[in-house]
C-alpha positions as CSV (number, residue, x, y, z in Angstrom):
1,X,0.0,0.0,0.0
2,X,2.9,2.6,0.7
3,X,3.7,2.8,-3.2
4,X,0.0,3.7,-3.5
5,X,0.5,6.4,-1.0
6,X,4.3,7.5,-2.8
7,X,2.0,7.9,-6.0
8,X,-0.7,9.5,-4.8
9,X,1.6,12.2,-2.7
10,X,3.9,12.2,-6.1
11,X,0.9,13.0,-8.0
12,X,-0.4,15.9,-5.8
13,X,3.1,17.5,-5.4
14,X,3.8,17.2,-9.0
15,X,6.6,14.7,-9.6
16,X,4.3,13.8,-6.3
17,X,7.8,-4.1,4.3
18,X,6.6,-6.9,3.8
19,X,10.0,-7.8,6.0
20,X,10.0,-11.2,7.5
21,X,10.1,-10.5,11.4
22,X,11.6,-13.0,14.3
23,X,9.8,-13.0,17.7
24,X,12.3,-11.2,20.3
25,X,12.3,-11.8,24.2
26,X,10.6,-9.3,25.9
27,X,13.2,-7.3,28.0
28,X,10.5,-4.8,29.7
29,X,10.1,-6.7,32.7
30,X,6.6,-7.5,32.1
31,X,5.1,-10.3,29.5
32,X,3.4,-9.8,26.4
33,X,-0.3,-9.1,26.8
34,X,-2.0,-11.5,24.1
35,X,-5.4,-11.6,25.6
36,X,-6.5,-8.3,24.9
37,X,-7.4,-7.3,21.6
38,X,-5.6,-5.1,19.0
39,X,-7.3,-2.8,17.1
40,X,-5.3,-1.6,14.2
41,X,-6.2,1.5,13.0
42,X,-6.1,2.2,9.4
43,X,-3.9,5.1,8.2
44,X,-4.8,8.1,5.5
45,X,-6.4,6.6,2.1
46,X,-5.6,2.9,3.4
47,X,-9.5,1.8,3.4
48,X,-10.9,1.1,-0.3
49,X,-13.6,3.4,-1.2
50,X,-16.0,2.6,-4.1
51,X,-18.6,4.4,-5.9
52,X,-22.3,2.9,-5.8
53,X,-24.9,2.9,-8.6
54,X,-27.8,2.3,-6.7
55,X,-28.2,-0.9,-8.4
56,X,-25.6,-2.5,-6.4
57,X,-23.1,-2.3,-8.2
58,X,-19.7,-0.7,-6.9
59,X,-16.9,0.9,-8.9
60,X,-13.4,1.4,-7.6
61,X,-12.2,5.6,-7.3
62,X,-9.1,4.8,-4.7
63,X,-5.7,4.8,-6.9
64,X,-4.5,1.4,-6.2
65,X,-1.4,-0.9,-6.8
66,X,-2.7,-0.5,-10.9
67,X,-3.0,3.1,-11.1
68,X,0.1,3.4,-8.8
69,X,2.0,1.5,-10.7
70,X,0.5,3.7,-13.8
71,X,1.9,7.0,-12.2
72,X,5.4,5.7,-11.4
73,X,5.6,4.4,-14.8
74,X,5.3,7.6,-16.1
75,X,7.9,9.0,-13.5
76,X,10.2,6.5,-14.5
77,X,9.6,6.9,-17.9
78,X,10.6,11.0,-17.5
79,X,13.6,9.6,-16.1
80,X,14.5,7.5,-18.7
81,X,14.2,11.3,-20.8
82,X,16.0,13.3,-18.4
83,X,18.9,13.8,-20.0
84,X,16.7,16.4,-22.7
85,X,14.6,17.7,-20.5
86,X,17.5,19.1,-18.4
87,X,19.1,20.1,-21.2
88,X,16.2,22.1,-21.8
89,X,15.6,23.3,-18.2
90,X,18.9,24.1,-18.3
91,X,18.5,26.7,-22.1
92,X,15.1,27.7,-19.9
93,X,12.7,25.7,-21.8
94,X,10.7,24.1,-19.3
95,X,7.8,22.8,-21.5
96,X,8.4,19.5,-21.5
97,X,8.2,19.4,-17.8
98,X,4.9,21.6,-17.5
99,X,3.2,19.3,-20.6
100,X,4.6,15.9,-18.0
101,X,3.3,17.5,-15.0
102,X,0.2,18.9,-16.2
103,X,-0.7,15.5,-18.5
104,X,-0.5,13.2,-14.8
105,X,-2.1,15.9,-12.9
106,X,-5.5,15.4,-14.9
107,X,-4.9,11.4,-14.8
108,X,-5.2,12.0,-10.5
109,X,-7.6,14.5,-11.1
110,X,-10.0,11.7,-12.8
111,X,-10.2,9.7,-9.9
112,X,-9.9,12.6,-7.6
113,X,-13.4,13.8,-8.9
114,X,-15.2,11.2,-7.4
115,X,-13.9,11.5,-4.4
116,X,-14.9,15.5,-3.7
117,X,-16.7,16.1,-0.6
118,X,-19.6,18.9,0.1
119,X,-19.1,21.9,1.4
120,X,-19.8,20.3,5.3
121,X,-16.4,18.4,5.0
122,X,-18.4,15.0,6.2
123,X,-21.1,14.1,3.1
124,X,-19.5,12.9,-0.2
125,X,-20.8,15.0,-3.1
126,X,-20.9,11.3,-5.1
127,X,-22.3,8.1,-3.8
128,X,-18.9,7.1,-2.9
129,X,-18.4,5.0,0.5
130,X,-16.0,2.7,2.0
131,X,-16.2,-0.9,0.4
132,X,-15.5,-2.9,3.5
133,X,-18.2,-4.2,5.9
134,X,-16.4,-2.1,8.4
135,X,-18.3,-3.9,11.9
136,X,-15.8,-5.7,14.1
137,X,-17.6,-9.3,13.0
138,X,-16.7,-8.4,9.4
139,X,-12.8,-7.3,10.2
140,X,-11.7,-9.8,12.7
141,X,-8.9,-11.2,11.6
142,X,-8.9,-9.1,8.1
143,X,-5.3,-7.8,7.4
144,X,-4.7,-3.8,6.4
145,X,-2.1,-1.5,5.7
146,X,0.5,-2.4,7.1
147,X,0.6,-6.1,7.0
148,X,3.7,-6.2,8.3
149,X,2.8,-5.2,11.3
150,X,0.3,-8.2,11.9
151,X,3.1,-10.8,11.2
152,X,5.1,-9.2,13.8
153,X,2.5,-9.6,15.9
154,X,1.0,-13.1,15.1
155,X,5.1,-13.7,15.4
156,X,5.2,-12.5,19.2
157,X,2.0,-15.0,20.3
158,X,-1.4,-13.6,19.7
159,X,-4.0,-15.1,17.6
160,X,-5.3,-13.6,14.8
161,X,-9.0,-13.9,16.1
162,X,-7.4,-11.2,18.6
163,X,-6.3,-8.5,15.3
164,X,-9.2,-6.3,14.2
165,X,-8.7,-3.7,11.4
166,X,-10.7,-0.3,11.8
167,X,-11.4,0.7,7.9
168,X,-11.8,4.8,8.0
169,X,-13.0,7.1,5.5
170,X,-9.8,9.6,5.3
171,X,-11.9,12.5,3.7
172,X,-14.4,13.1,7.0
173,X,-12.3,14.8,9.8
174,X,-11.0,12.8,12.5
175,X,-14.0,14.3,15.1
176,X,-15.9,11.9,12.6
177,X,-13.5,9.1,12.2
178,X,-13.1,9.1,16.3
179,X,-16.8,8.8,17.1
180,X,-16.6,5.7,14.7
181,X,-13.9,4.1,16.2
182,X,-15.8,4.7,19.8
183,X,-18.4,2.2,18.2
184,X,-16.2,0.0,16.6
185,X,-14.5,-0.4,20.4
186,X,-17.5,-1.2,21.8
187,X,-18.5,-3.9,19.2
188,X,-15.0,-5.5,19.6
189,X,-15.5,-5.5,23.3
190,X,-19.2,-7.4,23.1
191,X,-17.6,-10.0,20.7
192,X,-14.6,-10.7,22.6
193,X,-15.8,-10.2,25.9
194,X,-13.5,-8.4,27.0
195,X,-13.1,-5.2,28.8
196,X,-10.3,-3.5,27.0
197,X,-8.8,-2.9,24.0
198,X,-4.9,-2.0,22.4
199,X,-4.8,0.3,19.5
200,X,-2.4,0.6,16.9
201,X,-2.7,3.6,14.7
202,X,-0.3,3.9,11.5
203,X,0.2,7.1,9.4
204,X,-3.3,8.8,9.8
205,X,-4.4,6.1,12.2
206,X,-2.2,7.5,14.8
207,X,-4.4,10.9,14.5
208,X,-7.3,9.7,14.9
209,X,-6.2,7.6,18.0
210,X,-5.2,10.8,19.7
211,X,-8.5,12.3,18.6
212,X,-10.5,9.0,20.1
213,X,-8.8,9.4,23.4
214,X,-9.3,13.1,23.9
215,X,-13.2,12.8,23.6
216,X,-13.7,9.2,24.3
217,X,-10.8,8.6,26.7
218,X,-13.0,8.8,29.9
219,X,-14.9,5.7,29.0
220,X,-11.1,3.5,30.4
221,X,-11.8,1.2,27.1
222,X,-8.4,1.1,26.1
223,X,-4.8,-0.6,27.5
224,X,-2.1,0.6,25.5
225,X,-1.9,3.1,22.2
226,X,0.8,3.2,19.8
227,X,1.5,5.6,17.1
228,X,3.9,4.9,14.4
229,X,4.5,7.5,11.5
230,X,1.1,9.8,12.8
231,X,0.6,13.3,12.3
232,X,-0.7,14.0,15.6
233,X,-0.5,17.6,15.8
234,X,-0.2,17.4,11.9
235,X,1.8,17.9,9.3
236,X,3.9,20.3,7.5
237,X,3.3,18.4,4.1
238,X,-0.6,20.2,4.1
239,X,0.8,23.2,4.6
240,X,3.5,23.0,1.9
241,X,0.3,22.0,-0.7
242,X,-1.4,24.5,0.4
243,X,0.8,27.5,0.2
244,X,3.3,28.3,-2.5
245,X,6.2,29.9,0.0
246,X,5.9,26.5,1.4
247,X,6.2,24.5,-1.4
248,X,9.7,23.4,-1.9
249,X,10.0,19.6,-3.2
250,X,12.4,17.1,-2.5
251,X,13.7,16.4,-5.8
252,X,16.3,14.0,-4.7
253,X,13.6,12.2,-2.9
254,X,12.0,11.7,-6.5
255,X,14.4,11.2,-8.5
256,X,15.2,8.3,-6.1
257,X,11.7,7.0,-6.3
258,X,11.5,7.3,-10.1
259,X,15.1,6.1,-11.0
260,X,15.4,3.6,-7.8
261,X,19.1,5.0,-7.3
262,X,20.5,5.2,-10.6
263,X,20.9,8.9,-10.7
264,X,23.5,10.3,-8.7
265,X,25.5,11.9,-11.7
266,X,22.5,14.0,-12.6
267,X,22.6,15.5,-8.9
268,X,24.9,18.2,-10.0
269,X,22.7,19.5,-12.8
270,X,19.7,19.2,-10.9
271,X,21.7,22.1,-8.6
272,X,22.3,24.2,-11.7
273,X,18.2,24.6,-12.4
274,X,16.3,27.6,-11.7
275,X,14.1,25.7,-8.9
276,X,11.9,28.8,-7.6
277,X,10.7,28.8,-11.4
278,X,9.9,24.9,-11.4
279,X,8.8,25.0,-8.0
280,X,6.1,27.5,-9.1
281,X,5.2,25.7,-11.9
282,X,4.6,22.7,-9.7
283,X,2.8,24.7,-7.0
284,X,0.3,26.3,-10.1
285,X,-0.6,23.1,-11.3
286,X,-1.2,21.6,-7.7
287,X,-3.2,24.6,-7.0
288,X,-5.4,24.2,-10.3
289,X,-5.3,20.6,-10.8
290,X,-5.6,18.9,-7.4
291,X,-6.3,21.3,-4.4
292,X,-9.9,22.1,-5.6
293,X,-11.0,18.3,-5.3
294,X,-9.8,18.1,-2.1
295,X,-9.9,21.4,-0.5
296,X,-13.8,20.3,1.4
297,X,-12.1,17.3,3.0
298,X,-12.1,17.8,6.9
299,X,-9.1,15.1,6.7
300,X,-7.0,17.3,5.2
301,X,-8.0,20.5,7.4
302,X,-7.0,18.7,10.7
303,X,-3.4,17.2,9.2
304,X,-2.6,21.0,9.0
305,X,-0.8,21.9,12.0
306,X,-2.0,24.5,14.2
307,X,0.4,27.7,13.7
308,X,-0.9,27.3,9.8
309,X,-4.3,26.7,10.3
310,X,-6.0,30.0,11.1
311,X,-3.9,32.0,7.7
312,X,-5.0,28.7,5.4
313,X,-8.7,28.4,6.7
314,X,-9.2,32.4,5.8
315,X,-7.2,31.8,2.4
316,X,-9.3,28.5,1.6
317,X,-12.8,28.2,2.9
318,X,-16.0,29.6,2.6
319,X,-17.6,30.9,6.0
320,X,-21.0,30.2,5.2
321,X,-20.8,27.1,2.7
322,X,-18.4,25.8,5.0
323,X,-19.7,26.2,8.0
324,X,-19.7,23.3,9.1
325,X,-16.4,22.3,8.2
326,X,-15.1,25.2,9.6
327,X,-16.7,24.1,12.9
328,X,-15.4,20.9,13.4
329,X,-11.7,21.6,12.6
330,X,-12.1,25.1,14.6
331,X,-12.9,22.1,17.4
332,X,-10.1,19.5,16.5
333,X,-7.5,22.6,16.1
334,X,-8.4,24.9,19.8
335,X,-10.0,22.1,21.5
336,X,-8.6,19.0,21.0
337,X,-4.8,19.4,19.3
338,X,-3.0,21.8,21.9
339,X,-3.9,19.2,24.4
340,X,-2.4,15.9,22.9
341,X,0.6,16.3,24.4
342,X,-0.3,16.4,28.1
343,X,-3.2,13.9,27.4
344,X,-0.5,11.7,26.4
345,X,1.5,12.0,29.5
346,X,-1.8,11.8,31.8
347,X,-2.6,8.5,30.0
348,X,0.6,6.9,31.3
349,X,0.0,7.8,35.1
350,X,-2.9,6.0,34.7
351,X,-1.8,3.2,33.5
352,X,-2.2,3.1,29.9
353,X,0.7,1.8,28.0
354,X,1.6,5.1,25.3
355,X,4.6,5.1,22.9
356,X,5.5,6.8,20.0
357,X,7.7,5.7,16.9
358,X,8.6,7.6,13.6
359,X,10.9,7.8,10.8
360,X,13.2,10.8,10.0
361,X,15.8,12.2,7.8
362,X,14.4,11.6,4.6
363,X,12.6,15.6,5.3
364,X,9.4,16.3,3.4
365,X,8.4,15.5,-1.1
366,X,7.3,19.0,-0.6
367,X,9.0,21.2,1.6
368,X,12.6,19.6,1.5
369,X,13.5,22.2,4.6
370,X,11.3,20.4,7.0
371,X,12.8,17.0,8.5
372,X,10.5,13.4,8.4
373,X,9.9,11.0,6.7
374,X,9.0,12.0,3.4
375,X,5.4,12.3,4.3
376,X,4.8,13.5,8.3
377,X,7.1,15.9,9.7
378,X,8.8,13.9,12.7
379,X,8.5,17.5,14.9
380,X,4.7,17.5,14.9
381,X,5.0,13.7,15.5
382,X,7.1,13.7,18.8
383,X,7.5,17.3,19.9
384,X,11.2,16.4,19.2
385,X,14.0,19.1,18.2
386,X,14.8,18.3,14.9
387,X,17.3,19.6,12.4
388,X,16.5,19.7,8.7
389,X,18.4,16.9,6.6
390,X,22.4,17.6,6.5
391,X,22.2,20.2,9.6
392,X,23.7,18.7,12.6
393,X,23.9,20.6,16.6
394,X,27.5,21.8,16.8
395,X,29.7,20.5,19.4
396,X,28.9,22.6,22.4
397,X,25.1,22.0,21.8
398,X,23.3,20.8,25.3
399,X,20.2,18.7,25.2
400,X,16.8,21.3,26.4
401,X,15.8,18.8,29.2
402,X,17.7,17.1,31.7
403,X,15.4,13.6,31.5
404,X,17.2,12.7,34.6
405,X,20.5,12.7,33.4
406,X,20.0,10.3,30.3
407,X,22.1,11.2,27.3
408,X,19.1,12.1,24.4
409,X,20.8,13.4,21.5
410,X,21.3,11.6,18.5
411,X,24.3,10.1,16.8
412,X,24.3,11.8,13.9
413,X,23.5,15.1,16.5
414,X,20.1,15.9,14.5
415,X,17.4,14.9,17.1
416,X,17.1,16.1,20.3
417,X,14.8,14.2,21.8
418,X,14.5,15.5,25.3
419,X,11.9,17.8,24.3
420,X,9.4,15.1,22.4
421,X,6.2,14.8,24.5
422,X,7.3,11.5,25.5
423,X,11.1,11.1,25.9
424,X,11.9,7.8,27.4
425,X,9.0,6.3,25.4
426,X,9.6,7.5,21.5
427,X,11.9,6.0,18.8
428,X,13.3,7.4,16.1
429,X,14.1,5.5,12.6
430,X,16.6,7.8,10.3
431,X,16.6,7.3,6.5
432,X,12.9,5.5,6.9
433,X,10.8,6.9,4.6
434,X,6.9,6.7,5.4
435,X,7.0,3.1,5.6
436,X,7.0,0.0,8.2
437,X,10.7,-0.8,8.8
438,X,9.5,-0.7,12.6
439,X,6.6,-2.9,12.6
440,X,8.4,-5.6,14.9
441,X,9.2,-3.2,17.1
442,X,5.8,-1.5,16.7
443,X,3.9,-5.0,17.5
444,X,6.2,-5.3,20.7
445,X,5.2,-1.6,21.7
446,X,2.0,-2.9,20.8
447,X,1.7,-6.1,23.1
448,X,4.0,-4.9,26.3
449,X,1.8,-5.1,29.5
450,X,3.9,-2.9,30.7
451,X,5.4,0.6,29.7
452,X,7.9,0.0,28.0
453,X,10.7,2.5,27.5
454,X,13.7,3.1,25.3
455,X,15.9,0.3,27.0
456,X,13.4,-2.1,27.0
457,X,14.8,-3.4,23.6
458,X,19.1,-3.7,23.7
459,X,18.2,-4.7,19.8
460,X,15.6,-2.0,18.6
461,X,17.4,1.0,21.0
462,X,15.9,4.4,20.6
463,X,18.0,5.9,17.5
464,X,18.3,3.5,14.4
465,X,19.7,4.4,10.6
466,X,19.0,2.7,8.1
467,X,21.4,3.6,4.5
468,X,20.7,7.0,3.5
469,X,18.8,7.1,-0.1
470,X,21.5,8.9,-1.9
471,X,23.6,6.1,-1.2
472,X,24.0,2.6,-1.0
473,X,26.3,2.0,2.0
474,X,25.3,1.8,5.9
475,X,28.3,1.9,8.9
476,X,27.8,1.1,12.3
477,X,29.8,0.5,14.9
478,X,30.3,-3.2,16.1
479,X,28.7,-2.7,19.9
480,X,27.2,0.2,19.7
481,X,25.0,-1.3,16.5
482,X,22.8,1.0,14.3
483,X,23.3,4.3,16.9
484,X,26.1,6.2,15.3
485,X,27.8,6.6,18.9
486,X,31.2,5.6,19.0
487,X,32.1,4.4,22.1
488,X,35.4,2.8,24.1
489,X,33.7,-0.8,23.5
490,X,33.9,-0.8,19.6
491,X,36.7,-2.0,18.5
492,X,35.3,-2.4,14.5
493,X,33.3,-0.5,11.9
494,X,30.9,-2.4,9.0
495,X,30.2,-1.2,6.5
496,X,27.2,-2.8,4.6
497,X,26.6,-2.9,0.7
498,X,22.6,-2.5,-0.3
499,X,23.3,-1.4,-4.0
500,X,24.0,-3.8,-7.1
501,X,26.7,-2.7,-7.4
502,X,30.3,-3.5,-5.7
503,X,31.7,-1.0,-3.8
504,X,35.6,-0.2,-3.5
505,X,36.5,1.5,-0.8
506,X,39.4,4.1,-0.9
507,X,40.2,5.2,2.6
508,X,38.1,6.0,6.0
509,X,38.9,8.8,7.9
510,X,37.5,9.3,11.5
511,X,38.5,13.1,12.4
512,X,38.7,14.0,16.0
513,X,38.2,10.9,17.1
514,X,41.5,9.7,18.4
515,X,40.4,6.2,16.3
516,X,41.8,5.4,12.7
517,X,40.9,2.3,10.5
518,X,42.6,-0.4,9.2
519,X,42.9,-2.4,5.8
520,X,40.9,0.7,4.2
521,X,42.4,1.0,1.0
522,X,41.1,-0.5,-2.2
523,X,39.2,-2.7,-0.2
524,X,35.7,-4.4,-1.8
525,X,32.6,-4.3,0.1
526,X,30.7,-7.3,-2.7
527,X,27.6,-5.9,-4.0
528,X,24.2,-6.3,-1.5
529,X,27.3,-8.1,1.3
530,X,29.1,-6.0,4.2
531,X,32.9,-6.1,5.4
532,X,34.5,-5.2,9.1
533,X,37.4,-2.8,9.3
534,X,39.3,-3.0,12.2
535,X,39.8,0.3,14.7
536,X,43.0,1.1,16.7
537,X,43.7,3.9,19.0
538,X,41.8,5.0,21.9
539,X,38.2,7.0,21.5
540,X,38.8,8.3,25.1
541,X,41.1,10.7,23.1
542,X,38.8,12.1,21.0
543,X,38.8,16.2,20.9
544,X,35.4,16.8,20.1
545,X,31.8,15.3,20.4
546,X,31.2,15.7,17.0
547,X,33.0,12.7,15.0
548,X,33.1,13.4,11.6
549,X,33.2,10.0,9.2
550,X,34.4,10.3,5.8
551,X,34.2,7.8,3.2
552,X,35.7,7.5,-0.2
553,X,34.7,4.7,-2.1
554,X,34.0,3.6,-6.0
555,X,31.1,2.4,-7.2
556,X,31.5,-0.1,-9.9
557,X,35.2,-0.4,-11.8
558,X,34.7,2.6,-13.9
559,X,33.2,5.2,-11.9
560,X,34.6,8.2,-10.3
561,X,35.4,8.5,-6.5
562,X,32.2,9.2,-4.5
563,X,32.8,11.0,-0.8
564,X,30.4,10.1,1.9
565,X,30.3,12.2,5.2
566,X,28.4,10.5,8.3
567,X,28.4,12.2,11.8
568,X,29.1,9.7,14.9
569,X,29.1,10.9,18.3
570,X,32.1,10.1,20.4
571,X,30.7,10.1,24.1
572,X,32.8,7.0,26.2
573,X,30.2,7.7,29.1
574,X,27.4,6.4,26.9
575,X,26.7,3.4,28.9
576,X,22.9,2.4,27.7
């Protein structure tokens, strides 16, 4: 389902895992909970919705895997003619790219038609509902979006009779979608029999979680929440759609989707382009093209985040025809969203099991400046400091809160996550873009009985990286794992291969550290394999915090010499 969701956000900005999982040992002091059920909820645009004749019969108007696969075609296939259509960016003839953009913004547009919503944010202007028979009978058992995450948990012990998927109509606002999921909770309770429930909410799902427990929280129905990926006090990516000095695309980010990694020598000419002017002629087309077919939907009023809303609403909507709209967001935005992050904290002294998980460092399709995961901004996620991609806190930088002494600043000195709303209790995954490279650790979130925190898992700790998408090599540190600390316990680096290509490395240079690394010239790192270079010296000596990694390598035989610049933190008191 995520390259449905890559298609349909590449679409609307304008170029806009299935992962076998092992069960773990749970480390939190406490045993899974495999009794209660697990309600998954669905995340934005992951229910089917179908258009109904009256005569009972139902027409598909959600861009699935066929259409998706449609609209990357066509991405790929600009690719493939890139080398001209630069060339004529370049002599300022940006035709070809307006006739592209403007040719797959009316294919969206189609389907997008029959999915407008009147002027109250809540009734569809076309017979258009969701397909599912959405009662808790109907989804027990039923996967959803993300599938992944229901092996992980099927993995850890519970049954599948014990899995329910809440189906959500994305386009109603989450006042809506909440007072749905309040039934849905009580029908799951009168089949199982059982008092409480566990939610899961990806993506979307997370929102309307936080939305559920705000009005509906009093009723003690649930056990445990977990968000993973959710916009809960929105998400910068509205805002960017919605407003042109906002809109500044990722085009990196798709010209890795489109070309799947092939197009790092075109990197340089891309910097060479006059980007306000193609930004605006993305921004004009999104404006025309997409925005009016979704501009009613109270889904996408209450992803916007709260210092955007009140300038947007007065730009966008009607007073009077959208009244009612305007009412329910007005509600969701004053009432319900600057409370989230104390509700949060208030559901944990009573007992309910809360933790947050999301993916960074990929920064926004449309507003490159703001760092997440490609599609939610990991700030409104967490309540984390975070630095844009390729900014990093300087040396003398001090985490905002103590957190009782605990160290909470990333290894690659981005995230400073002693100011999210939940600091021992939120993960980060770096170079994750908005997809389900966490489920297994979601599931265990998911099924602790007890709160877990960020050393409840020595294998899943609270900062993880996976390869950045401009490149296919990952390094870690032999005992400090995934972290990017460098500690006085490592005594090797690895550095893993995920392209299909081989890799020759050059030399590795660790600057301030007081480490250097052996057997680094001209060594091969085989093509999707990984090789261990031995450290010597003492990281005790290092001179600064900041630990600045520098890789040359060679991609291929005939290539020329790439230079790759990760941040470590050397910090020998780093003990967890």
């Amino acid at each position: 389902m995520i390259k449905k969701f890559v298609a349909i956000l590449c679409a609307v900005s304008l170029l806009f895992a299935a992962a076998a999982v092992s069960a773990a040992a749970d480390t939190s002091g406490g045993a899974y909970d495999l009794d209660t059920p697990v309600i998954v909820v669905a995340g934005f645009l992951d229910s089917e919705l179908a258009y109904n004749d009256g005569n009972g019969n139902y027409s598909d108007v959600t861009i699935y895997s066929d259409e998706a696969d449609d609209i990357l075609a066509a991405l790929g296939d600009l690719g493939k003619s890139l080398p001209p259509t630069l060339w004529g960016l370049l002599t300022g003839d940006y035709s070809k790219l307006r006739d592209f953009l403007k040719q797959n913004s009316e294919f969206f547009a189609t389907k997008l038609e029959w999915l407008q919503m009147d002027y109250d944010g809540v009734t569809p202007k076309y017979n258009v509902h969701l397909v599912h028979d959405t009662s808790a009978k109907a989804t027990q058992g039923v996967y959803i979006y993300p599938q992944s995450f229901f092996r992980a948990a099927q993995n850890l012990g519970i049954s599948r009779d014990n899995l329910f998927s809440f189906f959500n109509d994305s386009r109603v606002g989450q006042l809506e979608n909440a007072r749905l999921l309040d039934d849905y909770i009580g029908q799951v309770k009168a089949l199982t029999g059982k008092e409480k429930v566990r939610l899961y909410g990806y993506s979307g799902g997370g929102q309307i979680i936080t939305t559920y427990i705000s009005q509906y929280g009093y009723k003690d129905d649930v056990a445990g929440i977990v968000m993973n990926n959710s916009p809960i006090l929105g998400t910068s990516l509205t805002t960017a759609l919605l407003d042109r000095n906002h809109f500044n695309p990722d085009y990196p980010l798709f010209m890795d989707l489109a070309l799947k990694n092939d197009f790092q020598p075109l990197l340089g000419i891309v910097s060479k382009l006059n980007l306000k002017l193609i930004n605006n002629i993305f921004y004009d087309i999104v404006n025309q093209l997409i925005v009016p077919y979704m501009v009613n939907w109270g889904g996408i009023w209450d992803m916007v985040p709260a210092e955007d809303y009140d300038r947007l609403k007065a730009e966008y909507l009607d007073p009077v025809k959208n009244a009612k709209l305007i009412e329910a967001s007005d509600k969701y935005h004053y009432e319900v969203m600057p409370k989230i992050p104390q509700m949060l904290v208030e559901l944990q002294k009573k007992g309910v099991t809360v933790s947050l998980v999301t993916g960074t460092g990929s920064d926004l399709m449309a507003d490159s400046k703001t760092p997440g995961d490609g599609i939610v901004d990991a700030i409104h996620a967490t309540g984390a400091t975070i630095l844009p991609h390729y900014q990093q806190f300087k040396d003398d930088y001090k985490q905002v809160n103590a957190c009782g002494g605990r160290y909470m600043i990333s290894g690659d000195r981005r995230i400073d996550a002693s100011t999210s709303f939940l600091p021992m209790n939120t993960w980060f995954l770096t170079n994750s873009f908005h997809d389900t490279y966490s489920a297994e650790l979601a599931a265990r979130l998911s099924l602790s009985k007890e709160q877990p925190d960020i050393d409840s898992y020595p294998d899943l700790p609270q900062f993880r990286y996976r390869q950045d998408f401009l490149s296919p090599l990952a390094v870690s540190a032999d005992n400090s794992g995934g972290t990017r600390y460098l500690t006085a316990e490592d005594g090797a680096l690895t550095i893993s291969n995920s392209g299909r290509e081989d890799v020759t490395v050059l030399g590795i240079k660790l600057k301030n550290s007081g480490l250097s690394v052996k057997g680094a010239a001209n060594a091969a790192v085989e093509a999707y394999g990984s090789r261990e270079f031995k450290l010597s010296g003492s990281i005790t000596s290092a001179k600064a915090a900041v630990v600045d990694c520098v890789i040359t390598y060679r991609l291929g035989e005939k290539s020329l010499p790439h230079t790759e610049r990760l941040t470590f933190t050397a910090n020998p008191e780093y003990v967890k």
